[in-house]
TIMILO-83983 format. One record per residue: residue number from 1; residue in three letters; y, x, z of N, C-alpha, C, O in turn. Coordinates in steps of 0.001 Angstrom, whole numbers. Atoms other than C-alpha are relative to their C-alpha. Layout:
N
 num residuo     nyy     nxx     nzz    cayy    caxx    cazz     cyy     cxx     czz     oyy     oxx     ozz
 NUM     ALA       Y       X       Z       Y       X       Z       Y       X       Z       Y       X       Z
...
END
This chain:
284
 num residuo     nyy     nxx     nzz    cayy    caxx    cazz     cyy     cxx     czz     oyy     oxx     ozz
   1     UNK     640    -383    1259  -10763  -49883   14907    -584    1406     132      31    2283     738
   2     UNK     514    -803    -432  -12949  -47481   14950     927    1751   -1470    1605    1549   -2477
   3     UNK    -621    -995     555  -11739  -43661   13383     207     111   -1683    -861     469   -2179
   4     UNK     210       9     916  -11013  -43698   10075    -553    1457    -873     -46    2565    -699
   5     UNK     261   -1255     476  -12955  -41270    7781    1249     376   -1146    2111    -150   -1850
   6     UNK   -1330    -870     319  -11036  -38566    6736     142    -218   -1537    1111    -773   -2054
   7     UNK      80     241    1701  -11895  -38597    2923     427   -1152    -350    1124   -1238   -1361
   8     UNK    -569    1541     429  -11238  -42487    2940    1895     135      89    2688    -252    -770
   9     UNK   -1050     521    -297   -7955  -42157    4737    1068    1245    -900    2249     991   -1137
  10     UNK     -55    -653    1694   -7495  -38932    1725    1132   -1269   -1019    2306   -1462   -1334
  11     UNK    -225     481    1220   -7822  -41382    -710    1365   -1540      19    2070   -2035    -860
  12     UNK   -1282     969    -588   -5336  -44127    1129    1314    1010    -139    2306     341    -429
  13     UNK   -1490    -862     185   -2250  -40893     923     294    -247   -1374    1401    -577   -1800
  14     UNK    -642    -798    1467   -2580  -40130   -2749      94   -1447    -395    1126   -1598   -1049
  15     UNK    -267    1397     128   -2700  -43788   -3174    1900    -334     106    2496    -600    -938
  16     UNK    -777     112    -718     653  -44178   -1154    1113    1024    -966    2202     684   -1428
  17     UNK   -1253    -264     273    2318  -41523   -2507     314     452   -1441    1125    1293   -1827
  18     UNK     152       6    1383    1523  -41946   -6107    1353   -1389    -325    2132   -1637   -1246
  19     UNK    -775    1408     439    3290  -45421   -5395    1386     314     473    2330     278    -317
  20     UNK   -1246     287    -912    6066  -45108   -2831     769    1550   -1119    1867    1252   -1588
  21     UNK    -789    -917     -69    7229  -41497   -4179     993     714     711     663    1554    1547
  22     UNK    -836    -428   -1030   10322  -40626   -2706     843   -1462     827    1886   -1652    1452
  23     UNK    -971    1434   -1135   11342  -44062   -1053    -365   -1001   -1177    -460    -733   -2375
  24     UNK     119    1582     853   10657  -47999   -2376    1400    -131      55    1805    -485    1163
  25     UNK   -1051     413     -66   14052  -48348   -3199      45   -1561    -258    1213   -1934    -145
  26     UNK     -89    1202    -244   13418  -52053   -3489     553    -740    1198    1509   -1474    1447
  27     UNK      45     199   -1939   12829  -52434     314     525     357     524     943    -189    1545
  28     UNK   -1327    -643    -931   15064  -49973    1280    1491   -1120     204    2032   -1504    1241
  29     UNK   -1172     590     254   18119  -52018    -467      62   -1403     564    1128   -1865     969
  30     UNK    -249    1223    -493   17030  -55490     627    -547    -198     991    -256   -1352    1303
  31     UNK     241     481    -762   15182  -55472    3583     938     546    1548    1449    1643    1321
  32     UNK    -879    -798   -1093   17167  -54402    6999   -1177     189     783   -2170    -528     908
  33     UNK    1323   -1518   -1180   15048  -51295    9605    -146   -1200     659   -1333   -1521     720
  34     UNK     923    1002   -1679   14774  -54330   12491    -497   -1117    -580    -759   -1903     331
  35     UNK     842    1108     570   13172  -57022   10294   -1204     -31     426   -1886     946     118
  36     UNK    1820       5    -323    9634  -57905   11685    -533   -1145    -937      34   -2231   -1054
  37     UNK     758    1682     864    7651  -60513    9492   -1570     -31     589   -2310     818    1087
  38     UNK    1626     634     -83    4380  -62076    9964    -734      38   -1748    -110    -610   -2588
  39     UNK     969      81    1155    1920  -61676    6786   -1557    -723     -38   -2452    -471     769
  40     UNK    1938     795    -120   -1656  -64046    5856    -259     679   -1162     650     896   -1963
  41     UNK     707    -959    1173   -3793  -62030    3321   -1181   -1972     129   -1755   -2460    1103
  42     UNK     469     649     385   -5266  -65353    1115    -986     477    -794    -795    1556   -1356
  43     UNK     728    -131    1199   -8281  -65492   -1085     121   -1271    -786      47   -2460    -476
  44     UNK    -548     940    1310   -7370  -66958   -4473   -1712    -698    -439   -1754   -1698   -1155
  45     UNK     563     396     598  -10938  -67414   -5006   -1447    -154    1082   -1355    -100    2308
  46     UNK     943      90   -1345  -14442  -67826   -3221    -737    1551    -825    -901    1860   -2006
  47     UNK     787   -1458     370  -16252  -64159   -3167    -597     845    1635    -815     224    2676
  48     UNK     216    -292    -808  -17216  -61588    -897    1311    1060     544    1918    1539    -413
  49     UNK   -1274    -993    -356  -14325  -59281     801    -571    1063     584   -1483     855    1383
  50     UNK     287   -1499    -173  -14883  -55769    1357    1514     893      62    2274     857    -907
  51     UNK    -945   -1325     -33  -12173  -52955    2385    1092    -576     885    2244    -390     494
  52     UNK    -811     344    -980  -10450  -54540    5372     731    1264     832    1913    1188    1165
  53     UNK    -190    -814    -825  -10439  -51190    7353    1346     742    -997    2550     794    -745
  54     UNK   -1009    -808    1189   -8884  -49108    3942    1229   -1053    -252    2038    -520   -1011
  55     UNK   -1045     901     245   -6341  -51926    3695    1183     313    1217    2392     543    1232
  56     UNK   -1096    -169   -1397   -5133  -51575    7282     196    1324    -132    1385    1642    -105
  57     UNK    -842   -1157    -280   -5027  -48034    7270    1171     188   -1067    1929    1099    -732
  58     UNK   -1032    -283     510   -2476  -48194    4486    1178    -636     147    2195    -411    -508
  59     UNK   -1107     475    -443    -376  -50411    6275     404     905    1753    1463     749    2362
  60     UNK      39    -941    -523   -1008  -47805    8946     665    1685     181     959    2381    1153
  61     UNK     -94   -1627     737    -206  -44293    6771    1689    -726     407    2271    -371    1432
  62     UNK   -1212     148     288    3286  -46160    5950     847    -399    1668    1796     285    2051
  63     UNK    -691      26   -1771    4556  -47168    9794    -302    1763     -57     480    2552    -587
  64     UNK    -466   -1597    -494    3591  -43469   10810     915    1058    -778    1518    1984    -236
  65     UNK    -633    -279    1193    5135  -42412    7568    1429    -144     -59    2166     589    -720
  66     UNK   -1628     488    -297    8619  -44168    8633     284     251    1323    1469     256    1658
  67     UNK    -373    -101   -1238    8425  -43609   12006     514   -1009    1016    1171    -825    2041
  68     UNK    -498    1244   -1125    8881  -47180   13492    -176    -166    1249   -1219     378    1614
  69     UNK     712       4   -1348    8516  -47829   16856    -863   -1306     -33   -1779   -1422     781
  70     UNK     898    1362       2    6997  -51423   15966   -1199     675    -692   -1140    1379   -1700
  71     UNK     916     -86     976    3768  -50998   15017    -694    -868    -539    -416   -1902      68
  72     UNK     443     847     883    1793  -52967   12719   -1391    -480     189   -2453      57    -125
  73     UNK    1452     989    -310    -820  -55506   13770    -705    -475    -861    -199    -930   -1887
  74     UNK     922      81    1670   -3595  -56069   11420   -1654    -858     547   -2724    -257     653
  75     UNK    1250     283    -229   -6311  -58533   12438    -516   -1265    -781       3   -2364    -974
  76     UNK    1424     651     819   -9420  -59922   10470    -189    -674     804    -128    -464    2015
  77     UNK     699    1287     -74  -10625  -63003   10668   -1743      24      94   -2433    -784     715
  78     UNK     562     143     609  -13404  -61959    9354    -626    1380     351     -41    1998    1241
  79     UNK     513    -936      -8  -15982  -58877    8984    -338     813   -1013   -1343     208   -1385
  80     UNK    -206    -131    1401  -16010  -56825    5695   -1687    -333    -453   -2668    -180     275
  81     UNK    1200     624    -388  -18875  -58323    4082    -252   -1752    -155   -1278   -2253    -616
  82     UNK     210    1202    -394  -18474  -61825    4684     287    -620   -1247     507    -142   -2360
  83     UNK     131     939    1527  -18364  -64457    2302    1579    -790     489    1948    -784    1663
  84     UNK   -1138     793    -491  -14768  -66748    2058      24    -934   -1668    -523    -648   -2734
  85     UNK     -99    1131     568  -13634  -70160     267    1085     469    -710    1639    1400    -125
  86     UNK   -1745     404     377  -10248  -70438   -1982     535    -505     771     356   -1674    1114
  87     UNK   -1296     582   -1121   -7650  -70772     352      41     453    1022    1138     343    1569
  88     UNK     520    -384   -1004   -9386  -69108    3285     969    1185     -24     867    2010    -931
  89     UNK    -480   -1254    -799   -6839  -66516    5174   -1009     702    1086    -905     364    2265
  90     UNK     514   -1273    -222   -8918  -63986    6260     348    1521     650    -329    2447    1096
  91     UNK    -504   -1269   -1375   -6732  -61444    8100    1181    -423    -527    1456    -931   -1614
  92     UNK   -1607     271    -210   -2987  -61707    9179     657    1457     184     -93    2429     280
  93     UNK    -716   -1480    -107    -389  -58631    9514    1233    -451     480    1985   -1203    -140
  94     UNK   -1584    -188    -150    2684  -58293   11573     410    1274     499    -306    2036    1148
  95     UNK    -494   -1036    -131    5058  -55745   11789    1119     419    -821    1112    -248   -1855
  96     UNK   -1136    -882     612    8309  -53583   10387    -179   -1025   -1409   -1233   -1032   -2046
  97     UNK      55     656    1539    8794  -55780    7211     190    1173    -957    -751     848   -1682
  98     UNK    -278    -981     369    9785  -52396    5241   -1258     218     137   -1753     391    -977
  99     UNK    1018    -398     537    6370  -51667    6083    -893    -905    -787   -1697    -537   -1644
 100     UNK     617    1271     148    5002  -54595    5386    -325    -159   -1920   -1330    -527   -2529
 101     UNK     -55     158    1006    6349  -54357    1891    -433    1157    -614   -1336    1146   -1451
 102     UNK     751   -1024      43    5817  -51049    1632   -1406     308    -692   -1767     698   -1802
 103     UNK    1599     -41    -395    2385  -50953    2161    -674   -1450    -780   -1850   -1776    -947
 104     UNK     906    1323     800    1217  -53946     458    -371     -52   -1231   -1470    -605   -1219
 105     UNK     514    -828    1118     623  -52908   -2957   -1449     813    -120   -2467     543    -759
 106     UNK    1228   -1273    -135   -1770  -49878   -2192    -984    -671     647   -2126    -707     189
 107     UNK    1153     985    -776   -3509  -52230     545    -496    -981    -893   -1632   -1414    -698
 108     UNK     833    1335     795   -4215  -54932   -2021    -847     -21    -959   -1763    -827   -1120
 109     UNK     843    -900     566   -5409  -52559   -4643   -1113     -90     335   -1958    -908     -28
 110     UNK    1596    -696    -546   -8232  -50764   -2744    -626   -1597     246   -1404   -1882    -665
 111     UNK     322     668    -333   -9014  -54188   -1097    -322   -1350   -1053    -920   -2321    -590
 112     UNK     135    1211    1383   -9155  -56735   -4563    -986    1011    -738   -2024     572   -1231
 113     UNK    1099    -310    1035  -10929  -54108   -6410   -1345     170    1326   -2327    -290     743
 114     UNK    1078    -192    -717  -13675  -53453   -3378    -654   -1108     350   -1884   -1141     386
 115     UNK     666    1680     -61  -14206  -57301   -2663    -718    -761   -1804   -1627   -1564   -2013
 116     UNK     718     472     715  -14509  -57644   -6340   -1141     738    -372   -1781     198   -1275
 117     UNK    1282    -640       6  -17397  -55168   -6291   -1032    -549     421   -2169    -727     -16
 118     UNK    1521     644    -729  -19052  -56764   -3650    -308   -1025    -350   -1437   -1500    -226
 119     UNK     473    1784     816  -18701  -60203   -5414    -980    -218    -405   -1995    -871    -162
 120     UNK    1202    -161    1166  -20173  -59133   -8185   -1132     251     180   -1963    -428    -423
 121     UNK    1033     -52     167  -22935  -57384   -6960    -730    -892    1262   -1749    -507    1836
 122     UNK     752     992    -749  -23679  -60564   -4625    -556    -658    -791   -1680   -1009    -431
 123     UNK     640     807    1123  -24444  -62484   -7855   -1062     733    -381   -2141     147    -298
 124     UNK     985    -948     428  -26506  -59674   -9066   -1366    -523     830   -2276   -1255     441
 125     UNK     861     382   -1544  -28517  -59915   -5385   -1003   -1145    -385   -2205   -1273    -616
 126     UNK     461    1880     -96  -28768  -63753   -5617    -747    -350   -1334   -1671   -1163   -1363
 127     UNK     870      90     775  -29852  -63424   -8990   -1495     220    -241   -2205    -484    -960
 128     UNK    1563    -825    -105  -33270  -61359   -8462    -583    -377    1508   -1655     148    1810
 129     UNK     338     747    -873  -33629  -63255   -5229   -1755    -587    -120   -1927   -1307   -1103
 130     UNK    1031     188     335  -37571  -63818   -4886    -875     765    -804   -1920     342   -1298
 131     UNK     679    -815    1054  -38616  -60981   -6870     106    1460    1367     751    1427    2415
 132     UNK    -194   -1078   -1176  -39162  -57347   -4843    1530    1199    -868    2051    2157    -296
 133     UNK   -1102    -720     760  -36310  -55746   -7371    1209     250     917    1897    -731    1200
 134     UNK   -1609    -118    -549  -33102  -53973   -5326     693     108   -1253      36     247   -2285
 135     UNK    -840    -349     739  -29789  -53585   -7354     457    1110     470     859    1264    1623
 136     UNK    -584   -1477    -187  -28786  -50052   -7672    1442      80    -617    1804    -629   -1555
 137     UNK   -1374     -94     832  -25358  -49148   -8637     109    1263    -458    -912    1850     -99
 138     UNK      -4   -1135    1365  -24327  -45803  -11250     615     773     858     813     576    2057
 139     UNK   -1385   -1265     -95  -21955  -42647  -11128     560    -631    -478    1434     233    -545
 140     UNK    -682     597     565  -20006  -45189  -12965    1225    -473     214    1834   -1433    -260
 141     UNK   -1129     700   -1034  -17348  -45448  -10840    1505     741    -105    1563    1893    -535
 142     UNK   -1858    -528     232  -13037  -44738  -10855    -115    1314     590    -266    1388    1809
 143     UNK    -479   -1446    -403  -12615  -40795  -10660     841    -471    1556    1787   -1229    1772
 144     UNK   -1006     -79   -1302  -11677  -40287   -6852    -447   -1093     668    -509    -813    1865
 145     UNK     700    1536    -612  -13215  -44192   -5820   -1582     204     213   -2103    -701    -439
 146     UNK     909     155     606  -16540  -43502   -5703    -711    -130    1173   -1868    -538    1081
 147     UNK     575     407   -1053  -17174  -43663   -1921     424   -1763     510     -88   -2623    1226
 148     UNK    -363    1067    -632  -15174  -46358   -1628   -1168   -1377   -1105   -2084   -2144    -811
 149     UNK    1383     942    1480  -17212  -48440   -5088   -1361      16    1083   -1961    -990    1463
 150     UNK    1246     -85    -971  -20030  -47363   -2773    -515    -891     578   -1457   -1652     357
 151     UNK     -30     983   -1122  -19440  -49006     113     639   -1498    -689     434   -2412     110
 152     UNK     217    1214      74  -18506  -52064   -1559    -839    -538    -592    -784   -1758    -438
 153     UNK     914     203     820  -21483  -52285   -3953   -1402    -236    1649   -2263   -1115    1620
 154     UNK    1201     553    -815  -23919  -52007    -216     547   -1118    1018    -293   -1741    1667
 155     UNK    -479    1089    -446  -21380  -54532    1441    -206   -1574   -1141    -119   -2762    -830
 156     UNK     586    1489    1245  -22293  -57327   -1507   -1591     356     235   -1918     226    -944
 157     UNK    1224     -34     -17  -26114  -56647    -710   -1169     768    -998   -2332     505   -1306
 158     UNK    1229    -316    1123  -27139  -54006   -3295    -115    1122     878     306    1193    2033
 159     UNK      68   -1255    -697  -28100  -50515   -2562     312    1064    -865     124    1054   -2082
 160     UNK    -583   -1139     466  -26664  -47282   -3154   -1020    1072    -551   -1892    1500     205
 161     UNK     655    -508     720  -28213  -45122   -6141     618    1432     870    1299    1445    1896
 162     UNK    -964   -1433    -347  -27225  -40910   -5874    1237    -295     -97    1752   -1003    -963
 163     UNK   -1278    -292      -2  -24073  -40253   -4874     388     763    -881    1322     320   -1549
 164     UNK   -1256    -561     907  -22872  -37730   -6975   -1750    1010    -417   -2923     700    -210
 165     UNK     993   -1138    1009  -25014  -34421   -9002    -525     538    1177   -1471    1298     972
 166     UNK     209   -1263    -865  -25446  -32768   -5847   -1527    -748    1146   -2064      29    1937
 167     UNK     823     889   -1006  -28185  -35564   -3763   -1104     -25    -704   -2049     404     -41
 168     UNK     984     -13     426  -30623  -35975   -6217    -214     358   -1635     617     421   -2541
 169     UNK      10    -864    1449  -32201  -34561   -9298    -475   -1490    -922   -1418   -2154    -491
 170     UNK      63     313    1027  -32114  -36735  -12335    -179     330   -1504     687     566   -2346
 171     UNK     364    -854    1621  -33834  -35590  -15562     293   -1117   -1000    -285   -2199    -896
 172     UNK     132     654     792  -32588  -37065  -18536     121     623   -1014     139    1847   -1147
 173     UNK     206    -568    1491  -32529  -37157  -22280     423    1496    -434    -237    2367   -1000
 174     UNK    -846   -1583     444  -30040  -34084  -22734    -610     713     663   -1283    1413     -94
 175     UNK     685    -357    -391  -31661  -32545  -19831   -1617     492    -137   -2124    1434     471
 176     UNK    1520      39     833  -35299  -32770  -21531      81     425   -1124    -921    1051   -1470
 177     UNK     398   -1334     798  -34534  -31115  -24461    1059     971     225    1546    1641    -685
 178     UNK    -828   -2035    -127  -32328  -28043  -23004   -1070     482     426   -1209    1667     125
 179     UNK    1032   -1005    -631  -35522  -27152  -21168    -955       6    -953   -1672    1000   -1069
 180     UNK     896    -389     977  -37540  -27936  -23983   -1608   -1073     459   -2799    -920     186
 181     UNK    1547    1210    -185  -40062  -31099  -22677     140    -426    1387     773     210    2229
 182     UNK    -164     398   -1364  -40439  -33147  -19693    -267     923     663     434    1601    1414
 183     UNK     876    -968   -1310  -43205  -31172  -18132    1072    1255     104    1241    1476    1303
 184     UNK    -656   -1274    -202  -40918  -28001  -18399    1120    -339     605    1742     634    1029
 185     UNK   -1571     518    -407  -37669  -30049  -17164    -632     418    1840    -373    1236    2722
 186     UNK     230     199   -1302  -39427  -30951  -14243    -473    1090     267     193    1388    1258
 187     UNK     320   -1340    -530  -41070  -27495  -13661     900    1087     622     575    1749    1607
 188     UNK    -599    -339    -351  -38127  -25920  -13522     906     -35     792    1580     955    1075
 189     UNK    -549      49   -1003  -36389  -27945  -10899    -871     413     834    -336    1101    1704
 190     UNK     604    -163   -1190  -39143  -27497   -8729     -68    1496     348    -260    1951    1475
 191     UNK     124   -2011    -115  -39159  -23323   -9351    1296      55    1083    1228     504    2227
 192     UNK   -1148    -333    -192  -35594  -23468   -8685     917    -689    1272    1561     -95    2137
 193     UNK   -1167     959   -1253  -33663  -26385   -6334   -1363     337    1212   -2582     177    1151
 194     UNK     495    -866    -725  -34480  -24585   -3207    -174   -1170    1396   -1182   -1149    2102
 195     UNK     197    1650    -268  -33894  -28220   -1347    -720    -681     -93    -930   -1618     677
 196     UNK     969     930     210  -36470  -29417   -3118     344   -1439     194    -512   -2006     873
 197     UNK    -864     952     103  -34137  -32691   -3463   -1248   -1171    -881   -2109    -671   -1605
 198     UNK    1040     269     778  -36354  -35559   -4935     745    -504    -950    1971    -620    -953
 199     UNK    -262    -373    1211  -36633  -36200   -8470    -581   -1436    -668   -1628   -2067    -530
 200     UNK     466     936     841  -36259  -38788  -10903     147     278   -1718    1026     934   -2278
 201     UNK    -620    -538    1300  -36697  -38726  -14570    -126   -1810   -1083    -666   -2916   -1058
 202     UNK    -256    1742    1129  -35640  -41437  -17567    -945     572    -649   -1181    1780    -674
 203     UNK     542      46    1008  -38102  -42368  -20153     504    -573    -739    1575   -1006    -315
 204     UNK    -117     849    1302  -37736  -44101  -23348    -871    -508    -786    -573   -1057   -1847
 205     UNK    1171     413     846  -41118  -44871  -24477   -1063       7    1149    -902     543    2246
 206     UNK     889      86    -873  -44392  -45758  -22957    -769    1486     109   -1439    1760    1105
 207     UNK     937   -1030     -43  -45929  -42259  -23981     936    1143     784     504    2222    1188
 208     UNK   -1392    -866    -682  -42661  -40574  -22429   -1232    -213    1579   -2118     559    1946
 209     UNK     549     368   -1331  -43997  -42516  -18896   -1380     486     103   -1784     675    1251
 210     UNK    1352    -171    -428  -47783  -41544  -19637     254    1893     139    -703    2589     477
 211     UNK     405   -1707       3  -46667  -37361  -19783    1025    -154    1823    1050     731    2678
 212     UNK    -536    -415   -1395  -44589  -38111  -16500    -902    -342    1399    -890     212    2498
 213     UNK     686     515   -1358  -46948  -40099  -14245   -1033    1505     480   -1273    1537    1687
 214     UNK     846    -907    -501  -49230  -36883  -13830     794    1124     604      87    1936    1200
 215     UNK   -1628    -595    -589  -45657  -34936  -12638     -62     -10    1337     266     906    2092
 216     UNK    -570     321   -1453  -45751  -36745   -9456    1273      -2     825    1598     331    1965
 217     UNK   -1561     -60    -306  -42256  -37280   -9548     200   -1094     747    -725   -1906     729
 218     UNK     -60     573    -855  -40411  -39388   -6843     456   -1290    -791    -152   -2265    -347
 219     UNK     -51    1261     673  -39032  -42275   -9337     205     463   -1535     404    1609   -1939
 220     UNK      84     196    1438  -39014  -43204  -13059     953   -1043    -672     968   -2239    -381
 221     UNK   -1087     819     409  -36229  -44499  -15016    -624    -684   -1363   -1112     123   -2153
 222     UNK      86     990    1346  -36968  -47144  -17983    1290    -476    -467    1999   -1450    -209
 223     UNK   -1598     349    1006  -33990  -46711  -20420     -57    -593    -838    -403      11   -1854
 224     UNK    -326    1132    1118  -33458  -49833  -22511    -810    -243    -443    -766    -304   -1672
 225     UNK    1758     412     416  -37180  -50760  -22739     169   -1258      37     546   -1738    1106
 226     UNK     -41    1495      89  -37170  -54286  -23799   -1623    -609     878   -2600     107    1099
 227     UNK     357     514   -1315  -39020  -56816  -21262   -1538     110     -11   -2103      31    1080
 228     UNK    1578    -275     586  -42838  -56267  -22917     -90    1288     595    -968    1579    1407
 229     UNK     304   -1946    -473  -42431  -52331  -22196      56     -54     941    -874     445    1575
 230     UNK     141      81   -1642  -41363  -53119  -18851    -921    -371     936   -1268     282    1920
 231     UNK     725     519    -355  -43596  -55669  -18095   -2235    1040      10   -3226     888     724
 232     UNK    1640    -977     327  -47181  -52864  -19480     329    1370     705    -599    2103    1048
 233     UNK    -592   -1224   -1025  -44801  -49881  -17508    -830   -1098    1026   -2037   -1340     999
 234     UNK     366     714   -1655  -45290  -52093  -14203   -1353      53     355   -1736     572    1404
 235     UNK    1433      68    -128  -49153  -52854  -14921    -600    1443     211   -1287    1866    1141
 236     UNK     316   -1261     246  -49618  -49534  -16064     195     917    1127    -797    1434    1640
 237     UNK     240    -892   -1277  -48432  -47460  -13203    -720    -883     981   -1773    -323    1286
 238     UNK     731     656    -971  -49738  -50218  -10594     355     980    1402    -282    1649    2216
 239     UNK    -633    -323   -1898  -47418  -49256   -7549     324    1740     225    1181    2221     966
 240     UNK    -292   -1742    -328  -47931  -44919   -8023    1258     281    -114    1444    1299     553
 241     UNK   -1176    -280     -52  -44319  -44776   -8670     993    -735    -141    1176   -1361   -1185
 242     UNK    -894     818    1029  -41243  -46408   -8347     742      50   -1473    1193     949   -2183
 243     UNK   -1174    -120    1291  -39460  -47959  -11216     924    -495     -95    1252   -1594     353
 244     UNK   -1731     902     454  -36159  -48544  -12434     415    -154    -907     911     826   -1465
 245     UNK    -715      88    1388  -34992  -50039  -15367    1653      96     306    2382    -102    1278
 246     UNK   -1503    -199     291  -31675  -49317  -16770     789      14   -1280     461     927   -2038
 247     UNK    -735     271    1216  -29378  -50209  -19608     447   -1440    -651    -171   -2466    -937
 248     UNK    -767    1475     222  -27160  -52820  -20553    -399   -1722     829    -383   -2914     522
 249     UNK     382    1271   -1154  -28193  -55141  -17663    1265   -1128     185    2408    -807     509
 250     UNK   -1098    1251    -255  -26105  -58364  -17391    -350    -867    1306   -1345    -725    2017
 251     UNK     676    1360    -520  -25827  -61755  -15371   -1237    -521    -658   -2136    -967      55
 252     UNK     286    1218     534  -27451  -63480  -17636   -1785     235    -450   -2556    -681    -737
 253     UNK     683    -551     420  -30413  -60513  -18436    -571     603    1543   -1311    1533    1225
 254     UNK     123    -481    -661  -31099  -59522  -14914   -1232    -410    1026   -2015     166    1782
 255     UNK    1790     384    -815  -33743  -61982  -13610   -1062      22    -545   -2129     307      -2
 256     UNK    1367    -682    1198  -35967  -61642  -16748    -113    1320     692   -1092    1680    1345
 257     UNK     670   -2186    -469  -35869  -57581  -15749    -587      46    1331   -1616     691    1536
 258     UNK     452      10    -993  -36255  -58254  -12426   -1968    -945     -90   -2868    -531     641
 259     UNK    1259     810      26  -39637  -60820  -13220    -892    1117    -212   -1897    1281     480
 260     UNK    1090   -1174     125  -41237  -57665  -14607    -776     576     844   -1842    1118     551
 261     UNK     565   -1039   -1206  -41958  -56154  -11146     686     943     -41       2    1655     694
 262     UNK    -420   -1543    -115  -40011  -53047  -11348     838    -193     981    1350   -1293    1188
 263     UNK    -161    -294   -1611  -38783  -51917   -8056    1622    -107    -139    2235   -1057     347
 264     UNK   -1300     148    -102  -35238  -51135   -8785     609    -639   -1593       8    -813   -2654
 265     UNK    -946     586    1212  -32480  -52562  -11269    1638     712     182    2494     348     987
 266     UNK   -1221    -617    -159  -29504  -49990  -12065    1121    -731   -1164    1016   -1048   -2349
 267     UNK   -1038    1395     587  -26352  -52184  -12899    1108     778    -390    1859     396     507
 268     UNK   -1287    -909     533  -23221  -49636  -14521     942   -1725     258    1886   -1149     798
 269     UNK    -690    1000     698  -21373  -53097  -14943     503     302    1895    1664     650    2107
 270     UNK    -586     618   -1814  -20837  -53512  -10552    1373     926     111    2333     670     838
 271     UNK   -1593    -791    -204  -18003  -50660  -11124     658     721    -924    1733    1278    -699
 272     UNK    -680    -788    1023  -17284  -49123  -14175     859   -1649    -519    1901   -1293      31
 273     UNK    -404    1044     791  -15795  -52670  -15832      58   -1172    1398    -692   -2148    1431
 274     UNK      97     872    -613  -14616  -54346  -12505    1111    -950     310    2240    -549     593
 275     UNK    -928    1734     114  -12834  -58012  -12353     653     146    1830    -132     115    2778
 276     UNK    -810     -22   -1122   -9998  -57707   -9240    -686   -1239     467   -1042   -2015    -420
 277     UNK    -106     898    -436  -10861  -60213   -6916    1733    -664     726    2471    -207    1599
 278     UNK   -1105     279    -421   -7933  -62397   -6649     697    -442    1741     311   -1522    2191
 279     UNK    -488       0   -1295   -6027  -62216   -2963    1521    -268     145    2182     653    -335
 280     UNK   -1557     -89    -476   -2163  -63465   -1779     -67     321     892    -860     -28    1767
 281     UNK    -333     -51   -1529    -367  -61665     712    1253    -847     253    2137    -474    -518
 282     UNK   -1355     266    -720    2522  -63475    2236     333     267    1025    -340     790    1913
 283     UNK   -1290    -496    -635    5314  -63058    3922     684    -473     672    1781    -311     137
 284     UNK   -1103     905    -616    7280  -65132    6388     899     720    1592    1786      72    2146
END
């Protein structure tokens, strides 16, 4: 396996020792130090699985953590990414049962909520299928999760919006009137971010989009423009800038937005409000 990043394998400790604390006294009391077991990691359901690596390293943290001399074998079936059936075992684990138990909790966590990310935004994908629309995903994501939401939102087939405040400039509503008007929003990043970072700004109206297109800004957000506004945005610029609608996007609302033409589709729903994908581990 290749090195784990450091920030990931971070967010695998505080994980660990939010749970374990000072000892699983469960495991301590019933399992005995030379127990080895065999483990199958099931999917309860058909989806996509994401966070194989963050799974193993927390069956990883806890062996080095106890100091076993067995160590703990951890191999995929599979590639994170991949698609699986109900019923489909998908990676096996043996090793220290103590860790086994240990460690299985925190591993199932990261790994049920990151597969159900990528699920979800495979439906998204498959939905706008035939149209040129990517799915973008938010800042919308679990304080502290937000690389990991990441990476499972471009493992389901969408693509990754800004990372955080610091990658790209986003002008919005509150933003537009502290400076006192678009044109002045945007003037003043460009005086100032010394990066020169590129720049997107939300509209809310078609006359919003007609004072920004002469800006020459790098994209344009369409906030909760019903599918007519979208559809005379699209004509109207004719390719000079991308666009992205955004706001309350669903299943069920996502290939209408996408029919419009607009380039991107930002989805809050792929991680702020996300459905565990269901997984058994056992134990024998």
């Amino acid at each position: 396996m290749m090195k784990m990043d450091q920030r990931i394998q971070a967010m695998v400790q505080r994980a660990l020792a939010e749970d374990i604390g000072d000892g699983d006294v469960t495991t301590e009391c019933t399992v005995a130090p030379e127990t080895v077991y065999n483990g199958k990691m099931v999917a309860k359901a058909a989806g996509i699985v994401a966070g194989l690596a963050v799974a193993q390293e927390a069956f990883t943290l806890v062996a080095e953590a106890q100091g076993v001399k067995e160590q703990v074998e951890f191999i995929a079936t599979i590639t994170d990414g991949a698609s699986v059936k109900r019923g489909d075992v998908f990676a096996t684990v043996r090793g220290p049962g103590r860790v086994l138990l240990t460690a299985e909790r925190t591993a199932l966590n990261f790994l049920q909520r990151m597969s159900g990310i990528a699920t979800l935004t495979a439906q998204y994908v498959t939905a706008v299928q035939g149209t040129k629309a990517q799915i973008l995903d938010t800042r919308k994501t679990a304080p502290g999760l937000r690389l990991l939401d990441k990476q499972a939102v471009a493992l389901g087939g969408g693509t990754n919006h800004r990372h955080g405040l610091y990658d790209m400039v986003l002008i919005k509503e509150n933003h537009i009137a502290a400076a006192g008007g678009i044109q002045a929003a945007v003037a003043r990043v460009r005086a100032q971010d010394g990066q020169h970072r590129p720049i997107e700004v939300e509209v809310q109206t078609l006359a919003e989009l007609a004072e920004v297109l002469p800006l020459r800004v790098d994209q344009v957000m369409l906030d909760n423009m019903n599918l007519a506004q979208m559809r005379e945005a699209v004509q109207w610029v004719n390719g000079r800038v991308p666009l992205e609608a955004s706001g309350n996007v669903s299943l069920e609302t996502v290939a209408a937005i996408a029919a419009t033409g607009v380039d991107y589709i930002s989805v809050g729903k792929l991680t702020h409000s996300v459905e565990a994908f269901d997984i058994s581990f056992l134990l024998k």
